[in-house]
C-alpha positions in Angstrom: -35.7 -24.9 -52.7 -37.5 -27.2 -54.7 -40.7 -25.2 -55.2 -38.9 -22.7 -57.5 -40.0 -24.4 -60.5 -44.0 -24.3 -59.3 -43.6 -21.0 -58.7 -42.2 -19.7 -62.0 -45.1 -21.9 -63.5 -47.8 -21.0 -60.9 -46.7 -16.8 -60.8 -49.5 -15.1 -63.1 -51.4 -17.6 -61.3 -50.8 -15.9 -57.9 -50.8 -12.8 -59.1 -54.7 -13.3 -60.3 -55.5 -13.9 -57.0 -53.8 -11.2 -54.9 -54.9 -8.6 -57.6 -58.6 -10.2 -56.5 -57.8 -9.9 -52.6 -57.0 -6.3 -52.8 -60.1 -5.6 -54.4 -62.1 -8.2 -52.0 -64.6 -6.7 -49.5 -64.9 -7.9 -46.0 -67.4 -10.8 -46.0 -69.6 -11.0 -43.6 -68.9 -13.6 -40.9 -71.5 -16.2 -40.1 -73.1 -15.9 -37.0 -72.4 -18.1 -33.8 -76.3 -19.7 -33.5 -74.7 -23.1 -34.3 -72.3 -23.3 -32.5 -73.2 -26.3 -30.0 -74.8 -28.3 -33.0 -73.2 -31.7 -33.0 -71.2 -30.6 -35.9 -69.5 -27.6 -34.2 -69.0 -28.3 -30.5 -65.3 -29.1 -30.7 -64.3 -25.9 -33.2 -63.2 -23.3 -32.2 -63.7 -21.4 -35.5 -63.3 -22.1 -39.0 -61.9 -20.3 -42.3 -62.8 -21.2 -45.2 -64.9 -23.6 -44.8 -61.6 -25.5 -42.7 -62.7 -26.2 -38.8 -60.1 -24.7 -36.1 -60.4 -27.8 -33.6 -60.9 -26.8 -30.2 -58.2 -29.4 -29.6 -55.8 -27.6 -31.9 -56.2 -24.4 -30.4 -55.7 -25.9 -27.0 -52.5 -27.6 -28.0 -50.9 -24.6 -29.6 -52.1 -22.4 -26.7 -49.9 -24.4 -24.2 -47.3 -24.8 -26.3 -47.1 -21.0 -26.4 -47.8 -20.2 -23.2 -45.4 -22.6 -22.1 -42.5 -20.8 -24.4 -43.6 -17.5 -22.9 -43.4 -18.5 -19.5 -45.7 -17.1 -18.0 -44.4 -13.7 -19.5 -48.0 -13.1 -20.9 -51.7 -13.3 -19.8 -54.1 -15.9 -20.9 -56.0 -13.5 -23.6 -52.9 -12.1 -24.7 -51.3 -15.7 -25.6 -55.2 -16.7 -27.3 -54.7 -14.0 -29.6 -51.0 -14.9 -30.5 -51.9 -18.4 -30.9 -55.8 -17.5 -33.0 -53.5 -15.1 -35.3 -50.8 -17.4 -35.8 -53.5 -20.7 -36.6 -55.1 -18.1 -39.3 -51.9 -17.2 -41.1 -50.7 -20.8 -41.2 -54.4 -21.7 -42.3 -54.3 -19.0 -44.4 -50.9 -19.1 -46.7 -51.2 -23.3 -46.7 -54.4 -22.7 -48.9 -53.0 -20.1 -50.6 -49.8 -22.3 -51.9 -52.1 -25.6 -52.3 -54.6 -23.9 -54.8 -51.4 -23.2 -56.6 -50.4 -26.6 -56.5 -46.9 -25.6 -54.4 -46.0 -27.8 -51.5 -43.0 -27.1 -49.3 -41.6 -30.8 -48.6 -39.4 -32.6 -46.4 -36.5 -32.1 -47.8 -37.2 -28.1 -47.8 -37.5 -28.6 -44.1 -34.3 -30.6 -43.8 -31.9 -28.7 -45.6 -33.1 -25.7 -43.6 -32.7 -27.5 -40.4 -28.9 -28.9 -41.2 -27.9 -25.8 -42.2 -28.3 -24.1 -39.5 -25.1 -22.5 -38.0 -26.3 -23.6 -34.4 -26.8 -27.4 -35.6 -23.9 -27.0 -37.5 -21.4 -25.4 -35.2 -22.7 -28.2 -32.4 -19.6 -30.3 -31.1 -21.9 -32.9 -30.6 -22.7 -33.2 -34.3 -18.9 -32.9 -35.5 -16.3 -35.2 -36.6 -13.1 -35.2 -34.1 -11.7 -32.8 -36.9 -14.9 -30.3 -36.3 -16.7 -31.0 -39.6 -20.7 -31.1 -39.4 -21.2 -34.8 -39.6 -24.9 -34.8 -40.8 -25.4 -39.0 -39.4 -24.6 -38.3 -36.1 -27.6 -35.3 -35.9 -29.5 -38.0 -37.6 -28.6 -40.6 -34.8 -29.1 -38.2 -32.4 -33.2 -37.0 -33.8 -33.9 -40.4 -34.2 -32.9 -41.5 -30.4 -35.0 -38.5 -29.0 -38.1 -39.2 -31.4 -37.7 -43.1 -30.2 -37.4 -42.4 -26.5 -40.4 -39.5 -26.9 -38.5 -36.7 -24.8 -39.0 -33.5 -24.0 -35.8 -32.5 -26.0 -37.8 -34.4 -29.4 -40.8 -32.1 -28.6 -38.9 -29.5 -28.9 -37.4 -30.4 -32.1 -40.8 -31.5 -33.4 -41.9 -27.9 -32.8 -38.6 -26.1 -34.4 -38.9 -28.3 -37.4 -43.0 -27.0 -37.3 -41.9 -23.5 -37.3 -39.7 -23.8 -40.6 -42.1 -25.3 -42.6 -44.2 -22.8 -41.4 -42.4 -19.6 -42.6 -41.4 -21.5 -45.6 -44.1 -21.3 -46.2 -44.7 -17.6 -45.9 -41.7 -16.8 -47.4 -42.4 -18.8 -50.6 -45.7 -17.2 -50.7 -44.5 -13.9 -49.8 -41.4 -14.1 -53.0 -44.1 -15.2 -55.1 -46.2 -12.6 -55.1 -43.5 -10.4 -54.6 -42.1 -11.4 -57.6 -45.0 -10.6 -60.1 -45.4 -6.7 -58.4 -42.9 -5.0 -60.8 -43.7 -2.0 -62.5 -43.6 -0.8 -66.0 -41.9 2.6 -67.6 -45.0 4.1 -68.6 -46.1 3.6 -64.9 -42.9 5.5 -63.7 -43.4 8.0 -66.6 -47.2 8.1 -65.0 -45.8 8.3 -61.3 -43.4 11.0 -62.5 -46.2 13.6 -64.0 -48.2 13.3 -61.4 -45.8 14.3 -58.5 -44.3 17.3 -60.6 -47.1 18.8 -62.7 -47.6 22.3 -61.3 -51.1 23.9 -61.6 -52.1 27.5 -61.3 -55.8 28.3 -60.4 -58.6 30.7 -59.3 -61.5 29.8 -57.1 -64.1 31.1 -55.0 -65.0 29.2 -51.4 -67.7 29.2 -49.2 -67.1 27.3 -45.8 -69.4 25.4 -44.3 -69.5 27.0 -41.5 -71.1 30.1 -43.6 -74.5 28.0 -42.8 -74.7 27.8 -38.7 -75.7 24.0 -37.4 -79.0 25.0 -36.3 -80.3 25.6 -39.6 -79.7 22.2 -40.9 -81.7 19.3 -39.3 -80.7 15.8 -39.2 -83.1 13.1 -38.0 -82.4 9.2 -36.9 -83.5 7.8 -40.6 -81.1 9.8 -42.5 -78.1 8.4 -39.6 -79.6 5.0 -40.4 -79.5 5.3 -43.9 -76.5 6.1 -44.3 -75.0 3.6 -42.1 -76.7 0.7 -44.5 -75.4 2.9 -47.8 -71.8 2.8 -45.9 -72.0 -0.8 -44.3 -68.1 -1.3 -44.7 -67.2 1.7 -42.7 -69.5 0.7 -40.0 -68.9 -2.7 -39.4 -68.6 -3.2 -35.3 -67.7 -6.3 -33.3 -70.1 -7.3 -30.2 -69.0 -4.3 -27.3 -70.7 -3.5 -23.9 -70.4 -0.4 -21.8 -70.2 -0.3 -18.1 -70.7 2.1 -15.6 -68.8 0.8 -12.0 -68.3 2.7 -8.6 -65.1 1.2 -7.3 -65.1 1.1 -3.1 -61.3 1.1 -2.3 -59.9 -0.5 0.7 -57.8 2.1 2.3 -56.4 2.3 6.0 -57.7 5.3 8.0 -56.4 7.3 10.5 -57.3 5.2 13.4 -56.2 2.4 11.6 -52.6 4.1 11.0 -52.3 5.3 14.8 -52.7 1.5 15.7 -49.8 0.6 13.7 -47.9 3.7 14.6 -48.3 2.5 18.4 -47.3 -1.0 17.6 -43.7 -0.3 16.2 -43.2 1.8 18.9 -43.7 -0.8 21.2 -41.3 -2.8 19.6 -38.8 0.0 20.0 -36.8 -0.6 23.6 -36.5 -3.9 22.4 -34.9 -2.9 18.8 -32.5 -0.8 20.5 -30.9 -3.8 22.5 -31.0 -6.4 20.2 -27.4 -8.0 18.7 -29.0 -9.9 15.6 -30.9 -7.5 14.0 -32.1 -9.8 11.0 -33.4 -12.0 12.9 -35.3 -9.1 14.7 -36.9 -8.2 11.8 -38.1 -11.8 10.7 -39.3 -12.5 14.5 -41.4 -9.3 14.5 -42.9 -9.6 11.3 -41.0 -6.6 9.6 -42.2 -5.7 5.9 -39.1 -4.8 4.8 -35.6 -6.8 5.1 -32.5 -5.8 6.2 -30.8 -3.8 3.7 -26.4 -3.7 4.4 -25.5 -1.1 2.5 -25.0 2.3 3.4 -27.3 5.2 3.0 -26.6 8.6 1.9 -28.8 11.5 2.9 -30.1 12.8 -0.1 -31.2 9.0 -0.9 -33.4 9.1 2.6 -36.9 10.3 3.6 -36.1 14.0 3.9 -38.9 14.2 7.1 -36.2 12.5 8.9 -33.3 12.5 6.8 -31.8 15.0 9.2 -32.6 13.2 12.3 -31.4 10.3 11.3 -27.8 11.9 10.4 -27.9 13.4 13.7 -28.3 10.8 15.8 -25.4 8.3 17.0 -24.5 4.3 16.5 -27.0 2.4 18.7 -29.8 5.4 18.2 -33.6 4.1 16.6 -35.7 6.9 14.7 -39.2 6.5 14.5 -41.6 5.5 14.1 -41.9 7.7 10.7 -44.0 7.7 7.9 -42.7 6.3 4.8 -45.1 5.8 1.7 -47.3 2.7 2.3 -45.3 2.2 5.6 -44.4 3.2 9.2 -40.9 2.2 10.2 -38.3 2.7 12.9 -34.8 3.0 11.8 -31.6 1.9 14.1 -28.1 3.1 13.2 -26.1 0.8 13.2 -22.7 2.2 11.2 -21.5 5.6 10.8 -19.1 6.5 8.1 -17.3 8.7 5.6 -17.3 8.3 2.1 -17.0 9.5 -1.6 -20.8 9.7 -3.3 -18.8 8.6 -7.0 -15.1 6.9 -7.1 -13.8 6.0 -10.8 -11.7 2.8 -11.4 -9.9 0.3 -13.7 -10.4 -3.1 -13.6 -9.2 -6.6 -15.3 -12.0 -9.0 -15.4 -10.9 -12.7 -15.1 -13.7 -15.0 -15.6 -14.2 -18.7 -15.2 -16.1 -21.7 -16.5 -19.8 -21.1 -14.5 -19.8 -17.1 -13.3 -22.0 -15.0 -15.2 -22.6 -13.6 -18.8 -19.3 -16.0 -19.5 -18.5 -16.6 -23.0 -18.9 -20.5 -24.4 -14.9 -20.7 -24.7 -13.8 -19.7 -21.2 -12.9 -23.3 -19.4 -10.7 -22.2 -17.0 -11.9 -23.0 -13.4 -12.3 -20.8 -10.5 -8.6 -21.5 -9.1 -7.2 -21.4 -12.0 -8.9 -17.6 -12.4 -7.7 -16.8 -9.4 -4.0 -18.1 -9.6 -4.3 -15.3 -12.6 -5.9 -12.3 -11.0 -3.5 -12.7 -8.1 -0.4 -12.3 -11.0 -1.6 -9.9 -12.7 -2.0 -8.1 -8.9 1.0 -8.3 -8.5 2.6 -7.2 -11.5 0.5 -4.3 -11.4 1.8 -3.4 -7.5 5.5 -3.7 -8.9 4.7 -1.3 -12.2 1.2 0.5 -12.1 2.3 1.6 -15.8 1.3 -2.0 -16.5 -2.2 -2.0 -16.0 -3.9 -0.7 -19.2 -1.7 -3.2 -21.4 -2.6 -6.0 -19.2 -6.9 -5.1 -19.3 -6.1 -4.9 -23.2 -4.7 -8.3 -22.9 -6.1 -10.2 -20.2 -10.2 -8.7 -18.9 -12.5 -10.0 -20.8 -14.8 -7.1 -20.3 -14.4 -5.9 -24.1 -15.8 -2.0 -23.4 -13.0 -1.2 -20.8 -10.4 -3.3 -21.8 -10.0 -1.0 -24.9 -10.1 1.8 -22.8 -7.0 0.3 -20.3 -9.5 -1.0 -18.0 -10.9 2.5 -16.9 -14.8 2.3 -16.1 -15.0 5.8 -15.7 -17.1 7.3 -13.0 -20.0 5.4 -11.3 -22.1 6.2 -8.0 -22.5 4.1 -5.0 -25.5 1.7 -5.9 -24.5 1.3 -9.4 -21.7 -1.7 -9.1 -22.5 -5.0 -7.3 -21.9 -5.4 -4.0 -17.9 -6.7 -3.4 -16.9 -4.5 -6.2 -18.5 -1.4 -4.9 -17.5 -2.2 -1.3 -13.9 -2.4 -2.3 -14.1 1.0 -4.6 -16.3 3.1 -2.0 -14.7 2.4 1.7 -10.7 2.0 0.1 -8.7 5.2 -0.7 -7.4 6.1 -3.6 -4.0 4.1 -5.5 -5.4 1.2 -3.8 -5.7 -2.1 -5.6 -6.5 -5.8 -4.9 -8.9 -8.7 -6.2 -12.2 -8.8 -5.5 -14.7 -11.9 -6.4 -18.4 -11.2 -7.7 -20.7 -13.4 -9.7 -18.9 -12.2 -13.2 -15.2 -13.7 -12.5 -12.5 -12.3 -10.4 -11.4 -8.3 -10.7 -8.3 -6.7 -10.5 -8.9 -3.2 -9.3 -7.7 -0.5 -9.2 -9.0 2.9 -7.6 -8.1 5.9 -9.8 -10.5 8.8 -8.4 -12.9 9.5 -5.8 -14.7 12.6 -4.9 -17.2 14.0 -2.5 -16.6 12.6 0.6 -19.2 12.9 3.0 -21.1 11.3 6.3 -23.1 8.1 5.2 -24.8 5.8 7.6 -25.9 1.9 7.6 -29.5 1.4 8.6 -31.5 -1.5 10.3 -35.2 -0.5 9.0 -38.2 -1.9 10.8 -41.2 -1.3 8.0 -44.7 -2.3 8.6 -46.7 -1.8 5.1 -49.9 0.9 6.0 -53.3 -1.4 5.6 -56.8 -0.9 6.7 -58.0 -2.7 10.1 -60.2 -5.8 9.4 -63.0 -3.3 10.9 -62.4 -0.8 7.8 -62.3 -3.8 5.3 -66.0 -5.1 6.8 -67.1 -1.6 6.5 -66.1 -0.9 2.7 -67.6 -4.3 2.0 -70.9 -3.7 3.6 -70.7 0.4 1.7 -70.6 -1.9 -1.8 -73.4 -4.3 -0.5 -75.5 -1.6 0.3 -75.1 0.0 -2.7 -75.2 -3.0 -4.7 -78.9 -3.8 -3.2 -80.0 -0.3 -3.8 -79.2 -0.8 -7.4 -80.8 -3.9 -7.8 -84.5 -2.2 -6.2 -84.6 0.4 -9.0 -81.6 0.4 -11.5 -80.8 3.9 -11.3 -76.8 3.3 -11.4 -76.0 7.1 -11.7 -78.2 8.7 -9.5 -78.1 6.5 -6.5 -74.0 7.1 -7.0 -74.2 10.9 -7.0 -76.6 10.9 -4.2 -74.1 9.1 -1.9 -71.7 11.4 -3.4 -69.8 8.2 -5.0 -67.9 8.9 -8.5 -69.0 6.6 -11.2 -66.1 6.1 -13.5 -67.1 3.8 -17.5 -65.9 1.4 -19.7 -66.9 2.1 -22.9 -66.6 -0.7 -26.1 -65.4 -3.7 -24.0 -65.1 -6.3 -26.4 -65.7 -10.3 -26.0 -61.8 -11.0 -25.6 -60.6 -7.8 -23.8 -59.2 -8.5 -20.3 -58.5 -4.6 -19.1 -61.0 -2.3 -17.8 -60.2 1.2 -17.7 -59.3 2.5 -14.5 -59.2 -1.3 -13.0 -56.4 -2.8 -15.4 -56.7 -6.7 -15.9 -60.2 -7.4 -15.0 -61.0 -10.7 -17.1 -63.7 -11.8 -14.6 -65.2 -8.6 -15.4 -65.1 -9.0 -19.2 -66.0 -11.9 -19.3 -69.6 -11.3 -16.9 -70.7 -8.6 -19.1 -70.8 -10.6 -22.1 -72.4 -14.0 -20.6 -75.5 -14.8 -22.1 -77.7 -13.9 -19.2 -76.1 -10.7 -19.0 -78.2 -8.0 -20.4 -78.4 -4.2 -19.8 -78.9 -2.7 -16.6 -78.1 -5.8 -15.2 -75.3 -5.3 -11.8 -73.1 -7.4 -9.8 -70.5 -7.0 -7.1 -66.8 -8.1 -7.8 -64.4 -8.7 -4.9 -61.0 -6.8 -6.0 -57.5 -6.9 -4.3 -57.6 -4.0 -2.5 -61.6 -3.0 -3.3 -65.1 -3.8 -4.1 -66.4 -2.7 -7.6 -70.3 -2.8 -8.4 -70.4 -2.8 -12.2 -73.5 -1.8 -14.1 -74.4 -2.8 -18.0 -75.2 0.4 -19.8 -75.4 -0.6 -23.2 -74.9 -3.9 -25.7 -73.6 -3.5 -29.0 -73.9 -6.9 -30.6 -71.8 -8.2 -33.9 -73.2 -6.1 -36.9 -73.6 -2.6 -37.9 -73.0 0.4 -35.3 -76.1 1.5 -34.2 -77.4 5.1 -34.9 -77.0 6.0 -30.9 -73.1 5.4 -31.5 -72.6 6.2 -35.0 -74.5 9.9 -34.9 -70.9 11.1 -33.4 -69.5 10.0 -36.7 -72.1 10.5 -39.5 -73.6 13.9 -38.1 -70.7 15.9 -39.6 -71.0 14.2 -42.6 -75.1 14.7 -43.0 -74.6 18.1 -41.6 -71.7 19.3 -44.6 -73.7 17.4 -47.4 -76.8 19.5 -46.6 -75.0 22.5 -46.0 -73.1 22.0 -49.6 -76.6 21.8 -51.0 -77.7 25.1 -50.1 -74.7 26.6 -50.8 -74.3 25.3 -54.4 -77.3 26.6 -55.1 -75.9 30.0 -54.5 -73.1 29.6 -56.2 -74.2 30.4 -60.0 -73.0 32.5 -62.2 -71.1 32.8 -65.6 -67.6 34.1 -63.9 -65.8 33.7 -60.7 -65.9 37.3 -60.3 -70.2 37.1 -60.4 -70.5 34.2 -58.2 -68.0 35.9 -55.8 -69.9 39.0 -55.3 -73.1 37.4 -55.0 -72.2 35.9 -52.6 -70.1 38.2 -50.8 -66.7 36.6 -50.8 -63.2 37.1 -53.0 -61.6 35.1 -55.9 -58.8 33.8 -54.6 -55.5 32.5 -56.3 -53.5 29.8 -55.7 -50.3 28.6 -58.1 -47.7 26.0 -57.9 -50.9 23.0 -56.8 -49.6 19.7 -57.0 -50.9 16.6 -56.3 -48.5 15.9 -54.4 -48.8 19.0 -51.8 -52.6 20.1 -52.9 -52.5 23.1 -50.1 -55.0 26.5 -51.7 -53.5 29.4 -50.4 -55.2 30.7 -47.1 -57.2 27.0 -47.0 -55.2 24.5 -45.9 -55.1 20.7 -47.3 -58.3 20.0 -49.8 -57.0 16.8 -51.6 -60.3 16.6 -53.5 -60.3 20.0 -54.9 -57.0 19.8 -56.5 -57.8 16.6 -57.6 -60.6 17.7 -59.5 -58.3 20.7 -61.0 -55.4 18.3 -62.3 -58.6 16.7 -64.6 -59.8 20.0 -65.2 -60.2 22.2 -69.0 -58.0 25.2 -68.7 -60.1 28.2 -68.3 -63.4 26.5 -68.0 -65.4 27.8 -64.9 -66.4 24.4 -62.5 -69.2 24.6 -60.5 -70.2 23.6 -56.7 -67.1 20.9 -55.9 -67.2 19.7 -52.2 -64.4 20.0 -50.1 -63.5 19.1 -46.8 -63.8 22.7 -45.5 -66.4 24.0 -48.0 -67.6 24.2 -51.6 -65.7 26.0 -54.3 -66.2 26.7 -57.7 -62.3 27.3 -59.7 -60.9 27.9 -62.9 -57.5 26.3 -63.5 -55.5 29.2 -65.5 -52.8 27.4 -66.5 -51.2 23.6 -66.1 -47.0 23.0 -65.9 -45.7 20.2 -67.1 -42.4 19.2 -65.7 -39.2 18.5 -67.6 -39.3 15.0 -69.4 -36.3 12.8 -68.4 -34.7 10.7 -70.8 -36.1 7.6 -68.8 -38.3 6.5 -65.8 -36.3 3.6 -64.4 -35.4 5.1 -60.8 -39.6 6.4 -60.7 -40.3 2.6 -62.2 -37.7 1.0 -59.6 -39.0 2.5 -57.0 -42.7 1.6 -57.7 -41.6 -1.7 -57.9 -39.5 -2.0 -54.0 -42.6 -0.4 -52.4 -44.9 -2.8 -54.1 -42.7 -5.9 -52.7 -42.3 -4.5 -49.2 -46.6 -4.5 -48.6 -46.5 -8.3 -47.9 -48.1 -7.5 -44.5 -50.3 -5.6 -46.6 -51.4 -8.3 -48.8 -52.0 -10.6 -46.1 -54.2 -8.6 -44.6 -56.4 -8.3 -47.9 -56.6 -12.0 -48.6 -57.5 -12.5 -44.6 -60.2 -9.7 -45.0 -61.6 -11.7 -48.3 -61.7 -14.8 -46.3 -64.3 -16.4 -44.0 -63.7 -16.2 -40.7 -65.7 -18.1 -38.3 -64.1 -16.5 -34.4 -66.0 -18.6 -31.5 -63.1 -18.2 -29.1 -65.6 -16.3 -26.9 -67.3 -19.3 -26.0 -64.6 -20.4 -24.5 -63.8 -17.2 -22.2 -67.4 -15.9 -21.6 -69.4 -16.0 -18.1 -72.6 -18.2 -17.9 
């Protein structure tokens, strides 16, 4: 490209300001009290001091929703789009404070040399060379007429500056994370030097929890000495009793009496598709047959008993009573094994670009290669090497090996279930014409072909009135005293929560995708304790606002959870270091009634003390350690210890460091993701998509 030069000029420049942005702290973001000034009613956020339009967002948020389509929900595609405007944002600033543009011509020779622009007919000469005016010709007739097709040029052509972008960035910075020989020398020591050492440990839980107090400051405080680790978007919790519209039993003998009415008539009817639609079935006609283990086994055997003409019923199946008529009986193989030779043609399925014959012409060859195969059956696998485009069996002579009933579409399965075996012929399906040929077929048994009359199980319009007026009732309750929990357990409801909904979350636990939800509890005349009554598919929910955690620091409520166990071990190490004195491990171990342990082989590497487990911190502090000197009262994750490192190993030197070095250097250049992240986190970041998705 033609930014190499700027970036072998501009590299120590880059450097400097990655090495800052992994050393960066989180700034904190500015709050959202102006955000219907004048100034800031059509941003959607800013970064760095750059406003995100609310047009902008809107633009890209169709756009991507529109590529999608409809594969994704609406919060789902606003954080695709927000994430993808902040790296864009993000790198573009990076690359412009070091003077580095990525230009047109970037963009262009990217675009032209792509093998699908390249290897398009329409662009080539008559003797198939990429003729680079006619893709001109063509761009500059879409762009002139404004199509759809230019749009979506526009948009490709957006996406390579875009991660040219990146990737410039990305090899940039890439390129200044070497490593030296001293660092691989440095890496090398460290992995490898052994250490040998004594130690006495006291575990916390020496010191029960009841001795130690902890009160609400000390929580505080050390949630405003540890700010970084307790940093907490806006969150509510909710408590909701969900009132579920389910059919009862009256309601399920009504519709159990209905299809029975309908079953004299199912019995003489000659169409029975049309039967179905005129009665309303829930299910449609299904022509294939049915084997028994396949069937509801409450009347799997009474179907298979009864004879052509016969209905069953009316049964329950799942969500659904249904009445079955029999309408073929037959004998056949559960699994048959064949070869085929797949001829395709210009419009059947998964065809390749360079079939053009048509469908007679396709034809005209399956019915040869039928009968060449009739006069020598020896024939076939040479021919399915030659002729089937189905690559995985051709190899293989065209075998297919065993399949069951429902696994092969419909003709093909028809042809290989209900022949015999030897049989062959050409059958048509949506992928081309097949030559087939049946090779196997085993476990013949009684199958049966089914006309099933389903109507789906759902409450009566009286059972729907009656759950809705449970959740009113309930819902008014609330409102006359706000006691959520108890009113629930004294009508023996169970209250189920949602704790740390954020501003953008669409799924409730234990509801799913409940935007409306979401979005109610964080509208700005929501507050705690405050109710309301949603109308589900399928059920009533009366939600109830437990608790607000707004944008800031974790309050002491949720935190304790977190910082108890911290408070609780600092205290306890306290106490115990001050038992922990004396001149040798031997004193200090009987005065306090434990053993001096040993442990040899530590490395930093694997820094596991024998009969402990895992304390990083301890045998970090021994690799620094005097040999022989006595060190008093170190915290641990499990307890305090005080150790003696007897003796230190150094490992073999090698005669150089270049694989350690190498291999510093490859895991430095593969944290790109990494090092995004950092210069995000240093940036400010203004998120007011919420005012575009919250309630009220």
């Amino acid at each position: 490209m033609a930014v190499l030069s700027k970036i072998r000029e501009r590299s120590m420049f880059l450097i400097i300001i990655i090495g800052l942005a992994l050393f960066a702290f989180v700034l904190d973001p500015s709050t959202l009290g102006d955000f219907f000034n004048s100034s800031k009613v059509n941003e959607i956020g800013e970064i760095n001091g750059e406003s995100i339009s609310r047009e902008e967002f809107v633009q890209e948020l169709e756009d991507y929703k529109q590529q999608a389509g409809g594969q994704v929900s609406e919060m789902q595609a606003a954080k695709t789009v927000w994430d993808n405007i902040l790296r864009k944002k993000i790198y573009k600033n990076q690359l412009t404070g070091a003077g580095i543009t990525i230009g047109e011509a970037d963009v262009w020779n990217e675009l032209v040399n792509a093998p699908f622009v390249q290897n398009n007919p329409e662009y080539q000469t008559e003797s198939g060379l990429f003729d680079v005016s006619k893709f001109k010709q063509f761009l500059a007739t879409e762009k002139e007429n404004k199509t759809a097709m230019w749009s979506q040029w526009s948009t490709y052509m957006n996406q390579i500056r875009d991660n040219a972008e990146t990737n410039t960035y990305n090899n940039l910075v890439a390129a200044g994370l070497g490593a030296s020989l001293k660092e691989g020398e440095l890496e090398y020591l460290l992995e490898n030097t052994k250490l040998n050492a004594q130690f006495v440990f006291v575990p916390y839980t020496s010191i029960a929890d009841s001795d130690v107090k902890i009160n609400k400051s000390e929580v505080e405080s050390y949630i405003k000495n540890h700010k970084e680790d307790f940093k907490v978007e806006a969150s509510r919790d909710i408590s909701y009793v969900q009132f579920n519209i389910i059919a009862t039993p009256a309601d399920e003998e009504v519709i159990k009496n209905n299809i029975s009415a309908l079953i004299e008539d199912f019995k003489v009817s000659t169409n029975e598709a049309v039967f179905l639609s005129e009665n309303g079935s829930d299910t449609s006609l299904n022509e294939s047959f049915q084997f028994k283990n396949l069937l509801n086994q409450e009347t799997s055997a009474q179907i298979f008993e009864a004879n052509k003409g016969d209905v069953v019923g009316p049964y329950k199946d799942k969500d659904y009573f249904k009445i079955s008529k029999i309408l073929e009986v037959s004998q056949m193989p559960d699994s048959a094994r064949a070869s085929h030779i797949l001829i395709p043609f210009a419009g059947s399925q998964r065809v390749a670009a360079d079939v053009t014959r048509t469908e007679d012409e396709a034809k005209i060859l399956a019915d040869s290669l039928l009968s060449v195969v009739k006069g020598n059956v020896g024939k076939f696998g040479e021919l399915a090497k030659t002729f089937s485009s189905d690559l995985g069996s051709g190899a293989k002579n065209g075998d297919l090996d065993w399949f069951n009933y429902n696994r092969m579409t419909p003709l093909f399965r028809d042809f290989c279930f209900q022949g015999k075996k030897g049989d062959m012929g050409v059958v048509k399906t949506p992928f081309g014409f097949h030559v087939i040929k049946i090779d196997d077929q085993k476990n013949n048994q009684k199958v049966v072909k089914l006309a099933t009359y389903g109507r789906k199980i759902i409450a009566s319009e009286a059972t729907e009135n009656v759950t809705f007026r449970n959740a009113e009732e309930f819902a008014l309750a609330v409102s006359k005293n706000n006691k959520f929990d108890e009113l629930a357990k004294e009508k023996k409801y169970e209250p189920r929560s949602a704790v740390g909904l954020k501003v953008l979350d669409e799924s409730v636990a234990g509801l799913g995708n409940q935007r409306q939800i979401v979005s109610w509890a964080f509208g700005k005349e929501t507050k705690v304790n405050d109710f309301k009554r949603f109308d589900l598919d399928g059920s009533h929910v009366v939600a109830f606002v437990t608790s607000s955690q707004e944008k800031g620091l974790m309050s002491a409520e949720k935190a304790t959870n977190t910082v108890r166990p911290i408070l609780l071990n600092e205290k306890k190490a306290a106490l115990i270091s001050d038992k922990l004195k004396g001149s040798s491990l031997a004193d200090i171990a009987a005065a306090n009634s434990e053993t001096v342990r040993t442990s040899n082989g530590l490395t930093l590497k694997s820094p596991t003390l024998s009969g402990i487990g895992v304390e990083p911190k301890i045998v970090g502090a021994m690799y620094n350690a005097p040999i022989n000197k006595v060190i008093n009262s170190v915290q641990g994750d499990r307890g305090v210890y005080t150790f003696k490192v007897t003796s230190r190993e150094l490992p073999t030197a090698l005669p150089n460091y270049d694989t350690n070095r190498k291999r510093i250097s490859e895991d430095r250049k593969r944290q790109t993701f990494k090092m995004y992240e950092a210069i995000k986190n240093a940036s400010e970041i203004e998120d007011n998509r919420a005012m575009m998705y919250s309630a009220n």
